[in-house]
Backbone bond lengths (Angstrom), bond angles and torsions (degrees), N, CA, C in turn:
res aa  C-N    CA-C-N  psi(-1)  N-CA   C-N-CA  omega(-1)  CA-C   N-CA-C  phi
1 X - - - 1.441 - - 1.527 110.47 -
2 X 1.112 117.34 -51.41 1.496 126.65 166.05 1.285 124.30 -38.08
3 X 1.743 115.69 -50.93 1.504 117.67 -177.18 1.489 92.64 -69.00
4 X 1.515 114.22 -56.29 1.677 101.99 -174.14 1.722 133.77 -38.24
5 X 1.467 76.90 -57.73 1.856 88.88 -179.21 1.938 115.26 -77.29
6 X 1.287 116.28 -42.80 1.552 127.07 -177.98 1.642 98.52 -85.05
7 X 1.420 104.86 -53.62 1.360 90.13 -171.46 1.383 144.95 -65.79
8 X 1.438 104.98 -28.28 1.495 109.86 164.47 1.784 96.88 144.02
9 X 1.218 119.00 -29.28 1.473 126.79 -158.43 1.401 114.19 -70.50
10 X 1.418 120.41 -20.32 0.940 101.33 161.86 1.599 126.18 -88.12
11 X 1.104 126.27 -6.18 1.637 130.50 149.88 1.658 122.72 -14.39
12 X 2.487 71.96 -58.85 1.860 99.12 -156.23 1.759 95.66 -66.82
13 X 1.398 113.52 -26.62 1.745 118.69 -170.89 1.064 106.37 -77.51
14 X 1.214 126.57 -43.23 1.706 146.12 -176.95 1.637 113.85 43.10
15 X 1.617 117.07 -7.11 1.732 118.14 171.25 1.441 92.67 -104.57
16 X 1.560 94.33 156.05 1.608 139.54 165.21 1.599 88.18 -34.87
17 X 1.827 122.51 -84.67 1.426 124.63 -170.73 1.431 94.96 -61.53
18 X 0.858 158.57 1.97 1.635 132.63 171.60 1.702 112.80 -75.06
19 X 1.393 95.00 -41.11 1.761 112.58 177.41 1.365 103.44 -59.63
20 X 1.751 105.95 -63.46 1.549 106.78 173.27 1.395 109.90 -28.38
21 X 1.380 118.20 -83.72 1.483 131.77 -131.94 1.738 79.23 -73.41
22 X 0.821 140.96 -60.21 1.833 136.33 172.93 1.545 115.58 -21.44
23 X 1.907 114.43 -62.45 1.246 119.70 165.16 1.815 106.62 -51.46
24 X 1.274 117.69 -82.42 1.391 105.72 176.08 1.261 118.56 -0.04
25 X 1.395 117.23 -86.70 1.047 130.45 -147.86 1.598 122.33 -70.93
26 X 1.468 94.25 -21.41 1.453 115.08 147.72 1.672 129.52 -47.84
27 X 1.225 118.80 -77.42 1.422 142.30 159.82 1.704 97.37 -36.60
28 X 1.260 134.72 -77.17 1.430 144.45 174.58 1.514 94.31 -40.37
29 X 1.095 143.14 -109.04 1.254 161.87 -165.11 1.934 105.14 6.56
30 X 1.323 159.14 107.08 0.992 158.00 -147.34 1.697 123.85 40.23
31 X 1.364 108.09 21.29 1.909 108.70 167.85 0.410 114.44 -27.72
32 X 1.687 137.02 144.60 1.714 129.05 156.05 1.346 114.21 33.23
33 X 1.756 126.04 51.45 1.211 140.46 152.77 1.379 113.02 -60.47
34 X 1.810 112.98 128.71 0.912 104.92 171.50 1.888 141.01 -91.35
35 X 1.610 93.79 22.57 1.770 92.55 -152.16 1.222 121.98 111.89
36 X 1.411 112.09 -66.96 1.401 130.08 -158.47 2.017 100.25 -85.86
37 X 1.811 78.22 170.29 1.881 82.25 176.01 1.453 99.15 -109.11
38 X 1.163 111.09 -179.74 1.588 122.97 168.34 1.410 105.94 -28.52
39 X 1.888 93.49 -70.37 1.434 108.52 -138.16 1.439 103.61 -67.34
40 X 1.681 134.79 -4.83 1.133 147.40 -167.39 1.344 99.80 -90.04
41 X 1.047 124.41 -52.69 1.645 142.93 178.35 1.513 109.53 -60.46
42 X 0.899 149.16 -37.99 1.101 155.79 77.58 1.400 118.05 46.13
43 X 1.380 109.90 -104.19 1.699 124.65 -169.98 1.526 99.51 -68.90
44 X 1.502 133.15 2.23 1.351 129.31 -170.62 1.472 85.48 -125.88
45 X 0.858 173.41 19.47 1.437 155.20 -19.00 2.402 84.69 -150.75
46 X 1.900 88.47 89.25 1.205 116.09 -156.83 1.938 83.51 -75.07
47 X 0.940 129.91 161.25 1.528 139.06 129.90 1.362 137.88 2.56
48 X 1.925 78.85 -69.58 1.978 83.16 166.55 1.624 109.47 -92.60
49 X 1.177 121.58 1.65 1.385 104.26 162.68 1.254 114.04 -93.22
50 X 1.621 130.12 -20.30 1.709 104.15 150.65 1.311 117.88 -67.06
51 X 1.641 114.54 -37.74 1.917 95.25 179.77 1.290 110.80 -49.22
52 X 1.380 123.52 -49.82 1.481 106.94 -170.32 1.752 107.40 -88.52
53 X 1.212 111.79 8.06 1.897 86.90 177.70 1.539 99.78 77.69
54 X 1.168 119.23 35.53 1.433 114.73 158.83 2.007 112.38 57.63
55 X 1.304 110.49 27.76 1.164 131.42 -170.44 1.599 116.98 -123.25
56 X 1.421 101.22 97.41 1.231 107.92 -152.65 1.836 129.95 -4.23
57 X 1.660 101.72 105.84 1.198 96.75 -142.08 1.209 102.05 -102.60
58 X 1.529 133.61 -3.88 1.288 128.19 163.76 2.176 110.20 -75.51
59 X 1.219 89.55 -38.38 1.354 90.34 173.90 1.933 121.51 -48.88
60 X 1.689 92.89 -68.06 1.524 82.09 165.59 1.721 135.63 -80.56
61 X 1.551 85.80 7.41 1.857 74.93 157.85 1.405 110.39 -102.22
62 X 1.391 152.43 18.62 1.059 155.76 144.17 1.445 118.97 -45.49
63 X 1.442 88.86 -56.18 1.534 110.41 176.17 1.253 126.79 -76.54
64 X 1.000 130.01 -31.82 1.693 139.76 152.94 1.455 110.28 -49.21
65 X 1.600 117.45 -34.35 1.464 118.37 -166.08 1.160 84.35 -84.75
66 X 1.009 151.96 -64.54 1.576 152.04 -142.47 1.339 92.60 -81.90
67 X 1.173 145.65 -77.15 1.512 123.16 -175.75 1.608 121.97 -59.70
68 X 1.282 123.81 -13.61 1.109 122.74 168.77 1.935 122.89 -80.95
69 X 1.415 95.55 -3.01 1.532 117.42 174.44 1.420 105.69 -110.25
70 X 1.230 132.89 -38.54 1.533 138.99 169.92 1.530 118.43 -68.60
71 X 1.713 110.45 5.42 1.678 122.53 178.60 1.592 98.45 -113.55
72 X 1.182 98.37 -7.64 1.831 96.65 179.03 1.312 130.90 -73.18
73 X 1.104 140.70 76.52 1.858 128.27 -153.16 1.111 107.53 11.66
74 X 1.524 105.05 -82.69 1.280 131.29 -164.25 1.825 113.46 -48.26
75 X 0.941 123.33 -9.30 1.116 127.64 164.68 1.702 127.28 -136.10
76 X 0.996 91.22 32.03 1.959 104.87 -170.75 1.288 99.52 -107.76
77 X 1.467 121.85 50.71 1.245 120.51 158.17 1.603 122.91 -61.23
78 X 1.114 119.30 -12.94 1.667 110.73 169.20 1.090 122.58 -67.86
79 X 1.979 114.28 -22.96 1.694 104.88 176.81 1.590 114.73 -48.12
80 X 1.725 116.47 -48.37 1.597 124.13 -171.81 1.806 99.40 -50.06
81 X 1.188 113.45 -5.38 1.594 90.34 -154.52 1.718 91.40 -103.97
């Protein structure tokens, strides 16, 4: 919030979705992190590194969580948009 508003960046975004997709990605960014890194998940050959094929697998489960919470009524504020 700081870099956006103090820092200047939101200037550089200057749309409504630029702020959005910034907040998002904020809030999204380590979901339901487990601790661990990839490469641990990985060599222990974790769950989500078979769901994803050993492809950065905390990353795309971040992202699965967040759209799989953004399909929920209660949080499907993108239909209004």
């Amino acid at each position: 919030h700081v870099l956006l508003t103090r820092g200047g960046l939101a200037r550089r975004l200057g749309e409504d979705m630029g702020m959005l997709a910034s907040y998002l990605a904020a809030i999204i960014h380590d979901t339901e992190h487990k601790g661990l890194n990839n490469d641990f998940l990985v060599r222990v050959v974790d769950d989500l590194a078979i769901t994803y094929n050993d492809n950065s697998p905390m990353e795309n489960h971040h992202a699965a969580a967040a759209f799989r919470a953004m399909r929920q009524r209660d949080y499907a504020f993108t239909r209004k948009m």
